[in-house]
N, C-alpha and C positions, 0 to 999 in steps of 0.2 A: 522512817516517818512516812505516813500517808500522805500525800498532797493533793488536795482536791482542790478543783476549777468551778463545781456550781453546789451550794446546798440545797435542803430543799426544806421548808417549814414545817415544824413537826413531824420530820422524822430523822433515824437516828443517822449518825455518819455513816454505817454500812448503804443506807439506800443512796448517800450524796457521788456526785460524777467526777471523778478523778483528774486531773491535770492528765494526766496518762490517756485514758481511756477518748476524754475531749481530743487533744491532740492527735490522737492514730484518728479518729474520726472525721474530722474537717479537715485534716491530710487527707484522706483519702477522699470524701470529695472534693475538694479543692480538683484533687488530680484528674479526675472523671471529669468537674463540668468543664475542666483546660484541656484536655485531651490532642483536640486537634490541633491548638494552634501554639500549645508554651509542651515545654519537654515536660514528661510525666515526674520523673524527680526532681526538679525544679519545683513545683506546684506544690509536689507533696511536701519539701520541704518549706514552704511558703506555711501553707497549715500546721506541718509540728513547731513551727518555731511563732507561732502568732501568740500565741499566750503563756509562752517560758517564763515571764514575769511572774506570774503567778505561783513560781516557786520562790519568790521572796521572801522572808520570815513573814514579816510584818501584813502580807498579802494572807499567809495562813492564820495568823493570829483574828484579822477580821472574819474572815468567811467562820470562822470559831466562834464570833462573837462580841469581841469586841469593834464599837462599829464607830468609837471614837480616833480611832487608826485609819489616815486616809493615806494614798500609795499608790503610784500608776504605774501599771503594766506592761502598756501594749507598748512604751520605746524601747522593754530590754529586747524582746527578738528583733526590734528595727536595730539596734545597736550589732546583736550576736548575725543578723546578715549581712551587715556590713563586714565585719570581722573576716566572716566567709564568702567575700566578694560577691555576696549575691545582687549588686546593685540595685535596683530600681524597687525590688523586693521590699526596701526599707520604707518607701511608703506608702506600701499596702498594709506591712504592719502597723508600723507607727500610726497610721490613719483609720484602725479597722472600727474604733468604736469613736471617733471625732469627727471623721472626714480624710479624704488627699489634700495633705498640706502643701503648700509653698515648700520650692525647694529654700529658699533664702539663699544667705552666703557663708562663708565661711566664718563671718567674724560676728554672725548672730549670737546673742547670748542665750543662756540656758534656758531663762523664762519666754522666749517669745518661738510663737507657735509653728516657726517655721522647722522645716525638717531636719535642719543643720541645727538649730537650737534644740530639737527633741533628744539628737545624739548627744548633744555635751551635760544630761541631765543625770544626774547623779542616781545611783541604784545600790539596792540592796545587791548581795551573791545570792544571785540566781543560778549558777554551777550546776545545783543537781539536777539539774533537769538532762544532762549530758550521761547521768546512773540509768533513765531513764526513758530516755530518746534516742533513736536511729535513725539518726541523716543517709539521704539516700544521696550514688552519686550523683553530678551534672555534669552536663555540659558546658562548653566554655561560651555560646550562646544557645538561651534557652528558648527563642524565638523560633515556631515551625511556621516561616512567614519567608515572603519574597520578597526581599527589601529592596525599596526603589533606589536608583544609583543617584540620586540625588539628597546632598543630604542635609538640606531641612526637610521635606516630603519624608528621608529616614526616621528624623526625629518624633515627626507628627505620628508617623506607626508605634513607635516607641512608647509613647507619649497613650495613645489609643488602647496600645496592648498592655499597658500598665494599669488603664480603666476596665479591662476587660479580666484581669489579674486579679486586681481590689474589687470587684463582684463575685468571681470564682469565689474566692477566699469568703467576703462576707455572706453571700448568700449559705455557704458550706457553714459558719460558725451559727449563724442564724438557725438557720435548718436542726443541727446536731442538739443545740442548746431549749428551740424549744420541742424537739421529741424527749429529750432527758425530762423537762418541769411538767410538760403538760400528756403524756404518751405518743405515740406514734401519730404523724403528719396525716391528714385525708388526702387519700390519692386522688390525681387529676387524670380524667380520661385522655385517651393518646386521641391523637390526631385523626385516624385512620381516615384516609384524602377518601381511599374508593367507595366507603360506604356515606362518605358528606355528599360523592359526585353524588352517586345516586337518588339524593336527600334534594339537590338544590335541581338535577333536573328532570325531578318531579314536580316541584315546583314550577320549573319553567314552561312544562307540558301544561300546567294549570290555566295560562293564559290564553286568550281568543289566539288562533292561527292563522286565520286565513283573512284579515283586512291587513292594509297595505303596513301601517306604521308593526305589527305583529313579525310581517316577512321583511320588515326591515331590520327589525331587533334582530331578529334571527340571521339574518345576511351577519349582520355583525359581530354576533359569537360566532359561527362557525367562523368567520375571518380570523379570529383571535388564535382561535384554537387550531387553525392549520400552522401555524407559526411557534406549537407547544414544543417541536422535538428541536428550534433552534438553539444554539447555545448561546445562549447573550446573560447576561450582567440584570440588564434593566431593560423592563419592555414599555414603550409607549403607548398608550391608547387613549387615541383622540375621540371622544364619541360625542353628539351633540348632548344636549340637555335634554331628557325627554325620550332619552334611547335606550333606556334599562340598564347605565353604569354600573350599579349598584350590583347586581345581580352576574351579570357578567365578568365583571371584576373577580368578583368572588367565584368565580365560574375558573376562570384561567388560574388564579390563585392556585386553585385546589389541584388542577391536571398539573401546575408545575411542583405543586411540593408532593405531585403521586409521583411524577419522573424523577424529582432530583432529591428525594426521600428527606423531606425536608420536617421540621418538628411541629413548625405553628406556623399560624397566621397573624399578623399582627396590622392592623386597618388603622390606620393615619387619616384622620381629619379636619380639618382646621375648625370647623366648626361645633359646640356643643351641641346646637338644636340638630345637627345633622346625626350628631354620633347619637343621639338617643333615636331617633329615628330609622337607623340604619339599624344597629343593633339590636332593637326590637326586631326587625324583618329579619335578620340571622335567628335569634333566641328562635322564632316559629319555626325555622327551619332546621335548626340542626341541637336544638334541643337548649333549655334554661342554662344548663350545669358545663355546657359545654363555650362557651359566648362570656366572656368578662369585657365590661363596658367601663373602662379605666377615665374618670374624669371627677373633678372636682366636685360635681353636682349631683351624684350617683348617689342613690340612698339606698343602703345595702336593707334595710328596716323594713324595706317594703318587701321585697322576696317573702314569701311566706313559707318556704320550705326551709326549716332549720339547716338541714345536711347541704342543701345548695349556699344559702347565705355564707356558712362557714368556710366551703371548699372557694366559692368568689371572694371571699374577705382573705381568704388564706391566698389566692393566687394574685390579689393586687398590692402583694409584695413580693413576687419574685416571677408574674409572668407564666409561672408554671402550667400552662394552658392551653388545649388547641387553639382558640379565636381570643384574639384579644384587640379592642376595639378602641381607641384612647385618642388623645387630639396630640399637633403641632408640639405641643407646649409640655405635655406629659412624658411625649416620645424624644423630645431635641433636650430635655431639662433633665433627663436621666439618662442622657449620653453626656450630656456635659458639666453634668453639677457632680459636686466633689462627696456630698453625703449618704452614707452607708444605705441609708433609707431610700434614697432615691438612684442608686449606682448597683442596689443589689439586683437588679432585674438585666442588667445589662449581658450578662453572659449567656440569658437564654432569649435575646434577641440574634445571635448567631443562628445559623443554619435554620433559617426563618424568613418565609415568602413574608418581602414588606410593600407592602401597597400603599399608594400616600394619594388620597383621592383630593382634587381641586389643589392639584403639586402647583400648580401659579401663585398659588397663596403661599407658599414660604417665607416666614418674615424677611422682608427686605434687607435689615440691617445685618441677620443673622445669615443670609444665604449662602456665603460661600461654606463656615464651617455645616452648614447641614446636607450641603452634595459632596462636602466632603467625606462626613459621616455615614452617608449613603455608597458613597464609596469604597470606604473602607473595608465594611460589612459585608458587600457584594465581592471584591478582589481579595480578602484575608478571613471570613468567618464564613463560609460557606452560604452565605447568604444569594435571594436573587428578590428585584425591586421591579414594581409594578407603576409608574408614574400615567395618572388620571387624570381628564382633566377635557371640558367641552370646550377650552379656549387655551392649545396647547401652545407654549412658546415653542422655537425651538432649540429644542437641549440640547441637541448635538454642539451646535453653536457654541452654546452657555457652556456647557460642560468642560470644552475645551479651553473657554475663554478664564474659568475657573480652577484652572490646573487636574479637569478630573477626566479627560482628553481620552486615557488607555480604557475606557469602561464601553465595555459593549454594550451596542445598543439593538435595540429591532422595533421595527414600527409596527404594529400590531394590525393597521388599519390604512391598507393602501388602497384599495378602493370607495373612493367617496361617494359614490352615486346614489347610494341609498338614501344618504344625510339629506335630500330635498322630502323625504317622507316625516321629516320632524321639522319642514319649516312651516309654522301653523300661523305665523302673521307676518304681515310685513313691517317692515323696522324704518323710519322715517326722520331726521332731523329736521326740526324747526327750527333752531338757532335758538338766537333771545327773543324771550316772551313776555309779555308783561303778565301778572299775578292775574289779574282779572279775565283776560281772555284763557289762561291757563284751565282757570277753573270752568269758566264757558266748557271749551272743550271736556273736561272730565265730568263735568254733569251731564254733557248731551252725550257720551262716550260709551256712561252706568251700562252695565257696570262695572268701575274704575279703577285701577289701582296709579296709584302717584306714589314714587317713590324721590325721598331727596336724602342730600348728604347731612344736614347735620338737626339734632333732636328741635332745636328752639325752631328751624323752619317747618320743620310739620306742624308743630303745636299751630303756628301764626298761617298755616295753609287750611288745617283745620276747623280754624275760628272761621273763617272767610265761608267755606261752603255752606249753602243754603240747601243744599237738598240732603238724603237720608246719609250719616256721613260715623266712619270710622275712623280710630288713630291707634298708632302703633308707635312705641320707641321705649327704649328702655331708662326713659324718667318714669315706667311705669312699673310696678313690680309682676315676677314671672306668673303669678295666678290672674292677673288684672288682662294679661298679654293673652292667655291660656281663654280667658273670658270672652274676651273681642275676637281670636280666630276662631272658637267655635259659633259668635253670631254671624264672622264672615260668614262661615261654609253655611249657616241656614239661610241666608240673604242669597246667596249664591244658588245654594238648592232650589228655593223658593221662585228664581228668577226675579228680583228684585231688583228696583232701580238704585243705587248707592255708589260711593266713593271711599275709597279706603286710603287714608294717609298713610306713610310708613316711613322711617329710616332701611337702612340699608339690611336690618333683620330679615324681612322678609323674604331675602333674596336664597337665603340658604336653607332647606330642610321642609320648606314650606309648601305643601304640593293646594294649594289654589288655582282657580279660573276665570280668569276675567276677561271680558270680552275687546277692553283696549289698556293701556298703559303706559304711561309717563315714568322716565325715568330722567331726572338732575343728573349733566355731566355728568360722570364721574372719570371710574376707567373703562374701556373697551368692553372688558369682561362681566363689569356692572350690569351694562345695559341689556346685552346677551345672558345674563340671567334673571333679569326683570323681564325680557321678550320669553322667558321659556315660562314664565305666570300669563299669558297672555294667549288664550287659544290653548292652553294646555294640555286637556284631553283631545283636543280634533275636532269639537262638535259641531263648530261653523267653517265656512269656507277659507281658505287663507286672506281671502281679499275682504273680506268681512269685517278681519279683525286686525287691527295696529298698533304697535309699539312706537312711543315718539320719545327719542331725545330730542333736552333744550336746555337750555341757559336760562337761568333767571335775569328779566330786563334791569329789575332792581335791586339796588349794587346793595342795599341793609339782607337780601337773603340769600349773598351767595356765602360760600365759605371763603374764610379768611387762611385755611392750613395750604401752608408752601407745598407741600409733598402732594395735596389733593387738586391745587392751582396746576400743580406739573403735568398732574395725568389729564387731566381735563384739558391741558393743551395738545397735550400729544393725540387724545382718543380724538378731540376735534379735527385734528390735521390729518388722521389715518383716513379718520370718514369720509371727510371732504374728496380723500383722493383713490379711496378702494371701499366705499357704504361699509359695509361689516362684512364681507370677504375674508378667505382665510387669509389672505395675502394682508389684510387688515388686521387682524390677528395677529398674526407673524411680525407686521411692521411695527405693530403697537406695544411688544411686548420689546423687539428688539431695541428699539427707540429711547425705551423707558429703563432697562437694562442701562443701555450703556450713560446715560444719565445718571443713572444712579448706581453705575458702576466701583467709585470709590468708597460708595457708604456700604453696599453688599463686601464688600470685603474688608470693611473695617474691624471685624472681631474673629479676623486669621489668627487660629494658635500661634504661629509664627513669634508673633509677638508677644506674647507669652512663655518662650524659651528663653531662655539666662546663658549664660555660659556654663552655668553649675546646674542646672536641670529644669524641672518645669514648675512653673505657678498654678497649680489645679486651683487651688482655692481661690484665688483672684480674679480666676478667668472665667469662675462659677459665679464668682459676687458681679461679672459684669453680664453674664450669659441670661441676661433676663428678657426672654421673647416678649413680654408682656409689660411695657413702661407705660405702668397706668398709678395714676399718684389718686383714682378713684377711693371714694371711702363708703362702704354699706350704711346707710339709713335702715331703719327698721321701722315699717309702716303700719298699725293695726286698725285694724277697723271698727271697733268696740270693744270694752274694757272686759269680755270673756278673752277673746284675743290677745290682748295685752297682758291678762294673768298667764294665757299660756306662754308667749313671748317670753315674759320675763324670768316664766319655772327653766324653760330651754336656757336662757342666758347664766344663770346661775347654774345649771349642769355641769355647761362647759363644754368641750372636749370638740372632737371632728365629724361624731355624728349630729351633735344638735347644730354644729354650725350648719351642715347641710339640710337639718329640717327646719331652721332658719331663712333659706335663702328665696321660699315663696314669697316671703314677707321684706324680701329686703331693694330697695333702688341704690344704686353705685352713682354717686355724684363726685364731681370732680373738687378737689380742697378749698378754693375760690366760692365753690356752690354752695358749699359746707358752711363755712365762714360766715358766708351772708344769712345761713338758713340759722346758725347761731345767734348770729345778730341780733334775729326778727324773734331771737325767741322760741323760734319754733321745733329745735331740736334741742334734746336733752340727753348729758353721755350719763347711761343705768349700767349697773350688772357690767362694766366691759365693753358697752357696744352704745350708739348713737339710734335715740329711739326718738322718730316724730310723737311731738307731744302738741301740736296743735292741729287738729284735722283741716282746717282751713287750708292749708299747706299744700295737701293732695286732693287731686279730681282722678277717681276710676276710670275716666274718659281719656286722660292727658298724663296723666302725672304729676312729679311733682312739680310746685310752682316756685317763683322765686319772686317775692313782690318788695317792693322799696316804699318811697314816699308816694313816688308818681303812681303806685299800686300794681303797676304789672311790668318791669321790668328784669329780662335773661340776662 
């Protein structure tokens, strides 16, 4: 008997792909992309034994046609490696097409999804696949890793190399299955560092040379790159705001993966307006096809080049990439979530310079496992980490404080004297203010930026200006947002007198200049990047131009969130006792650290281990960097708009959600509720679509009104 793994429609069995053929196939890569770090027979037998199942009868009888036959697969190889001790193997298979289950316990029953429950599930005789298959041998640990002498730290590698195992694996069956349906894969260019150097410092040559802020840039790269031949793990570079990070970064990136023959680059940033921003200035440099900009809001539709759209739609599922460009959330949520879809890229984050620009931003709650994972990747996958950042904590510190202590480190940038060439204002506390003298100052100031912490205050800071006046915040939707920064920059160009309200958007990705700036409490790092809006290119003297933090005198606009009351005391108290110094820096961060030290390490794997194995899927349902209970509104602005709206909504799928999200504002459940209340929102097609324009102002956003007619 023939036993085949894939058919294919409308054609005859001779052209369909064999259980045979699949399995020697994703064995063998399997084995390739595990190479370095799990034994080669190991791996490979991880691949011939993922889809044994499929020698079930009742398995042949469907893929034959009958498709009233239903029958699962993937637990008999999790069952037959258990058999052959291959432990941890079990749920890579068992998980290859659901996710890494929970280990559960022993006395789980058959139906429940845990890993002990998969094994007790009844099967066809799968047998022949043994007529068929040739197990290679192993070893009695298939681990080519340095295991820590401690041993929860053992488990966690365990634990990491079994994530790294179930990629291998997936991304291999992936790969193999769709060159069988659709032909052979489009290749992704390699990396090749020397001909990028050359590409970015031609670029660099392009800029002015000889005024002061140019030979400071340049003081600074060359600093980076006398420190390329150290051997370290992870390198440091503290550079201000305003100093060519961006560029530089990717500058050292490249000279260390020419040294340490590294594959890709993979750019971590916490921000989406930043990663679009950033990854455009790559795409000019080092070419379209070569640059994937991994993030939720990417419209792959726009690309006009057919051959480019397909090899980036093909590569933001496995990475396959020199430059790959993605946020926080893209990069920590496919190291730690349990599904095929999002785990298959994980193995060709190995041997891969990782850069994590504005690393202060690591979510809070989430911090320890992600220096963990930074960790891991640098000490066990051939990896080495770039951490970024104009207001650096110190990590040595943290590192240790978080059990990741043995990871080399080098500072990239010991000489500071350059850094007074990017201070272009000076930085000023006012304390508490009352609203009214606030605005005094920002109209006599124009032209102004104010930045505050929470949406309802700009809106009510807004209404109050009397002179030529902007708003910014995301009650507005992203083309409304797109509208007001390009009359900034003509207001700006113009030299015009005005004030710009903002939430805290504007602080990342946003290259404006204003001549003074206000920024609300916040954190340390806040204000330091609202001061780098402020005198931005150099064109006036430092003394010219000011950055003020303050306090709102009136207690209806300050924030009510405990986590943003914390920082605003500590960034008060560093102030008061070192202004914005790096020693303020360093205090503000350390401070704020150890205060919120038990909640950074509230989502330790640790706790996540059983005595019987591990919880991948639990620790995935809890691993959500992003606790936002927001829900999209859909906004249009005349009923042409609204018939396109509604053809996107009825499509469906992940492309139109993202040519949806021009049109869309994220309000919180509460907001929702009220906005149902009043009538004003209606659920069409799937989705929540404003159906009374009164609702929305293109100035402000949306509104939220009661009896009393204007009440947040």
């Amino acid at each position: 008997m023939i036993y085949f793994a894939h058919s294919k429609e409308d054609a005859p069995e001779e052209a369909w792909q064999t259980v045979l053929s699949h399995a020697e196939n994703v064995a063998a890569l399997c084995a390739s992309f595990s190479a370095a770090w799990c034994d080669e027979g190991f791996a490979y037998n991880v691949g011939l034994l993922h889809d044994i199942g499929k020698y079930q009868p009742d398995f042949q009888l469907r893929i034959r046609g009958n498709s009233n036959i239903h029958i699962e697969h993937a637990v008999c190889g999790a069952i037959e490696s258990q058999t052959l001790g291959m432990g941890t193997a079990a749920f890579c298979i068992a998980g290859h097409h659901g996710g890494l289950p929970d280990c559960g316990t022993p006395v789980d029953r058959a139906d429940e999804p845990t890993l002990f429950g998969k094994l007790k599930r009844t099967t066809q005789d799968y047998s022949a696949y043994r007529s068929e298959l040739t197990l290679r041998k192993m070893p009695r640990l298939p681990l080519k890793l340095a295991l820590s002498s401690e041993r929860t730290a053992q488990k966690k590698q365990l634990a990491f190399w079994t994530r790294m195992l179930f990629s291998a694996l997936v991304d291999a069956d992936y790969l193999d299955t769709e060159q069988f349906c659709r032909g052979d894969r489009l290749p992704s260019p390699a990396l090749s560092p020397a001909d990028r150097i050359l590409k970015i410092e031609a670029k660099l040559r392009s800029f002015p040379r000889d005024c002061p802020v140019a030979k400071a840039r340049r003081d600074l790269q060359e600093q980076c790159l006398r420190h390329a031949d150290e051997e370290a793990d992870l390198y440091l570079m503290n550079m201000p705001t305003g100093s060519g990070k961006t560029l530089a970064s990717m500058r050292f990136a490249l000279e260390i993966a020419q040294r340490r023959n590294l594959k890709r680059i993979i750019y971590v940033i916490p921000y989406t307006s930043i990663i679009e921003q950033n990854a455009a200035v790559f795409r000019a440099i080092f070419g379209e096809d070569a640059v994937l900009e991994h993030h939720s809001n990417f419209d792959y539709d726009a690309l006009e080049d057919a051959d480019t759209k397909a090899k980036l739609m093909h590569a933001a599922e496995n990475w396959d990439i020199p430059i790959v460009v993605t946020t926080n959330v893209q990069f920590f949520q496919s190291v730690y979530g349990n599904r095929p879809s999002a785990l298959r890229k994980l193995h060709n984050i190995a041997e891969s310079m990782l850069v994590f620009d504005e690393v202060h931003m690591f979510p809070s709650a989430f911090y320890l496992p992600c220096l963990e994972a930074v960790k891991l990747f640098v000490r066990d996958y051939g990896c080495r980490a770039l951490f970024l950042t104009a207001t650096m904590p110190s990590f040595e510190t943290w590192l240790q404080a978080f059990g990741c202590g043995d990871v080399r480190t080098c500072e990239l940038i010991g000489d500071r004297r350059s850094f007074s060439a990017f201070e272009r204002c000076s930085i000023e506390d006012l304390g508490e203010i009352a609203t009214e003298e606030l605005i005094a100052l920002a109209e006599r100031g124009a032209p102004s930026l104010v930045v505050v912490n929470t949406r309802r205050t700009a809106r009510e800071l807004y209404q109050k200006l009397t002179c030529e006046k902007y708003h910014l915040s995301t009650y507005m939707t992203k083309r409304d947002r797109a509208r007001v920064l390009g009359d900034v920059q003509t207001a700006l160009k113009e030299g015009r007198k005005f004030v710009l309200v903002s939430t805290s958007l504007i602080e990342a990705g946003v290259d404006l200049d204003f001549q003074t700036a206000f920024r609300e409490r916040a954190g340390l790092d806040n204000i330091l990047q609202t001061a780098g809006r402020c005198n931005r290119n150099g064109t006036r003297p430092k003394e010219a131009s000011h950055t003020y933090a303050f306090d709102f005198a009136d207690e209806a606009l300050r924030t009510k969130d405990k986590q943003m009351q914390v920082r605003q005391t500590i960034c008060r108290d560093v102030m008061a006792e070192f202004g914005t110094s790096e020693k303020a820096v360093t205090g503000y961060f350390d401070r704020l650290y150890a205060y919120n030290r038990e909640e950074m390490a509230a989502f330790d794997f640790a706790k996540y281990i059983s005595p019987y194995g591990f919880e991948f899927s639990r620790y995935a349902d809890d691993f959500r960097l992003i606790d936002d209970d927001s829900t999209g509104v859909i906004v249009c602005r005349n009923a042409e708009e609204e018939a396109a709206v509604l053809s996107l909504l009825r499509e469906g799928g992940r492309a139109a959600k993202r040519k949806l999200q021009p049109y869309a504002v994220n309000v919180k459940q509460y907001e929702l509720e009220k906005l149902l209340a009043r009538g004003a929102v209606t659920f069409r097609d799937g989705a929540y679509v404003l159906s009374d324009p009164a609702f929305y102002d293109p100035e402000t956003g949306i509104n939220f009104f009661d009896e009393t007619n204007h009440i947040y």
